[in-house]
C-alpha positions, 0 to 999 in steps of 0.5 A: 635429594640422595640416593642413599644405599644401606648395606647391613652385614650383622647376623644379629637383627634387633639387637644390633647395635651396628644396625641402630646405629646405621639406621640413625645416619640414615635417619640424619641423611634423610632429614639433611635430604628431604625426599632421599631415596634409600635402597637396603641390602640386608647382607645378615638376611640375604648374604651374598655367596662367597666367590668361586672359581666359576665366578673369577672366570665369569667376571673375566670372560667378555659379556659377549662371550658369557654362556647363560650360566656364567651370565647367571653365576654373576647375577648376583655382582650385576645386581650389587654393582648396578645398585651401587653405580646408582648410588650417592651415598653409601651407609655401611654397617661394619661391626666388629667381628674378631677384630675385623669385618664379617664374612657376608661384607667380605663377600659383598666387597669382592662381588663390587670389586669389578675390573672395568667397572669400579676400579681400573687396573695400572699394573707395574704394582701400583693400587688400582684407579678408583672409578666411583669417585663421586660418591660418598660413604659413612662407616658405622662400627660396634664392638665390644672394646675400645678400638678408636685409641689405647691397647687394642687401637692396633688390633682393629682391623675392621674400620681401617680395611673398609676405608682402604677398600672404598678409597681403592675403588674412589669412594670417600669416607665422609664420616666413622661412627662407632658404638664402641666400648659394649662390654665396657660400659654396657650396649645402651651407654656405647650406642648413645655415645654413636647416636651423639657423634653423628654429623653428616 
């Protein structure tokens, strides 16, 4: 048994194919898991909101100091964190968006980035030490282009950035499945092309 979290960040609903994608690695898991529990965060139906100063000052002040309205600026961090600290696996959705990931995921990522929490800082300009290293994460991509070779390899900065932010924060990358090519070969033949590269 897993306890898989699915995160969701595309605006577009049944004609995602990042979110058709996602919902097949599930599917898989669940199938490799009998019995997996699986917790959703549909960050495209219920974003997160993007990160203020009142929320950087709430995260930095002890808990036992936090005033009632800085315990509720963070509800919403308090909330991702501790769905993610439950977690084994994690699906993430990342469609391509201007060749990088959506506003709602960027948001997500900074309310889970938290000192103490999922990362520790080590000072003197080294990366952070990752403090969730027992888990793992499958990354499903789309885009309209072909973004895993060629001409517009370098300009895919959505896939690189969320490897490098799991691994920060010590999660491992077991897996990238991409529905890739839509405006090439049309959204039907690239989402099979994903559903068929599927391993977990």
């Amino acid at each position: 048994m897993k306890r898989i979290l699915h995160i969701i960040s595309s605006p577009r609903t049944a004609s995602s194919a990042s979110r058709k994608l996602g919902n097949a690695i599930v599917e898989r898991l669940k199938e490799k898991h009998p019995g997996s529990i699986v917790t959703v965060r549909d960050l495209g139906k219920n974003p997160l909101p993007h990160l203020d100063e009142s929320h950087i000052i709430s995260f930095y002040t002890p808990a036992e100091n936090r005033t009632a309205e800085q315990v509720e600026t963070i509800r919403y961090s308090e909330e991702a964190v501790k769905e993610l600290l439950d977690a084994d696996t994690l699906v993430i959705e990342a469609p391509m968006y201007n060749f990088t990931i959506t506003s709602n995921l960027k948001a997500y990522f900074d309310h889970i980035t938290r000192a103490g929490i999922t990362f520790k800082p080590r000072g003197q300009g080294l990366l952070p030490e990752g403090l969730l290293n027992n888990k793992e994460a499958y990354i499903a991509t789309s885009s309209g282009g072909v973004y895993s070779e060629g001409e517009l390899k370098g300009y895919d900065f959505a896939e690189p950035y969320v490897r490098s932010f799991l691994s920060v924060i010590g999660i491992r990358v077991a897996g990238v499945f991409r529905a890739e090519g839509q405006s090439l070969f049309g959204p039907e033949a690239a989402l099979e092309t994903g559903f068929k590269s599927i391993a977990v």
